[in-house]
N, C-alpha and C positions, 0 to 999 in steps of 0.2 A: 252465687257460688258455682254455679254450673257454666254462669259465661267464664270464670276463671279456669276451670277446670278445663275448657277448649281452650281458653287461651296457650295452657300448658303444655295439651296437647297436640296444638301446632307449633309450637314455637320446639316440642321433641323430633318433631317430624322435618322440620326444619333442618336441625341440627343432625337428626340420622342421616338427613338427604344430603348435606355436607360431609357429614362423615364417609358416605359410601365413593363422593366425587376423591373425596381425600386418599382413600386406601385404593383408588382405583389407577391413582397416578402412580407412574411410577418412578421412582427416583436413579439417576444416574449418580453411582458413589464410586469412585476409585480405591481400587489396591492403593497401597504405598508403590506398585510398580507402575499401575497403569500413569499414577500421577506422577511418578517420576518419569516417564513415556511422554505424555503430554506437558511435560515440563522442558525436556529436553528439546521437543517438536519447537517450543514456542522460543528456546535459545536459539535453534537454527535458524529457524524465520528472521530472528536480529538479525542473525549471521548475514544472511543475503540480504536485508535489507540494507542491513551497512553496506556491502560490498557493490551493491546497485548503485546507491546515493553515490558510492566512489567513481563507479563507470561512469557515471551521468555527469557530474563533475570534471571527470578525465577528459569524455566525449563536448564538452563543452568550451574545457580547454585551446582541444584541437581543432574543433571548428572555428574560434577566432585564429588560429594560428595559420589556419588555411583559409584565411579570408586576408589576415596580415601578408598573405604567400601569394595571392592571388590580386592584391594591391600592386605587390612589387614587380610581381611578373607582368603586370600589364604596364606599371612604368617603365622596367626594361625594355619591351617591346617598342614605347612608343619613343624610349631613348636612339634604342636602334632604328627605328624606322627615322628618328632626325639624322642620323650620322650617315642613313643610305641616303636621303635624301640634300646632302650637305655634298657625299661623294660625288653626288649624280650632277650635280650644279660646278662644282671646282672640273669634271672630263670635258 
């Protein structure tokens, strides 16, 4: 009876030692505002993340388009360098 009787009594102490971890914590609750605060925080976050994914897209765009620009411009040039070089042979 007596080893039960400690068993109870650890197993109280136990539970108080938990209890006190418990009430010690402290909990983070929101108003109805703060959560509608942090609600609206985590819309705008979309917001700019859409709006980034867009840039990066855009910017992605145009880097081919300056690379398609930078193909042609260097065929012009070596168009032009055949026609100076075409002139230079017909003087």
């Amino acid at each position: 009876m007596d080893k039960e009787i400690e068993d109870v009594n650890t197993d109280i102490k136990a539970y108080e030692a938990c209890l006190q971890c418990l009430e010690q914590e402290s909990y983070n609750i929101l108003s109805d505002a703060g959560f509608q605060k942090e609600n609206q925080k985590i819309e705008e976050e979309k917001k700019l993340k859409a709006t980034i994914e867009e840039v990066e897209k855009q910017y992605s765009e145009i880097s081919l388009e300056m690379k398609d620009l930078d193909i042609k411009s260097k065929e012009l040039e070596e168009l032009e360098e055949r026609r100076r070089r075409a002139g230079d042979l017909d003087q």
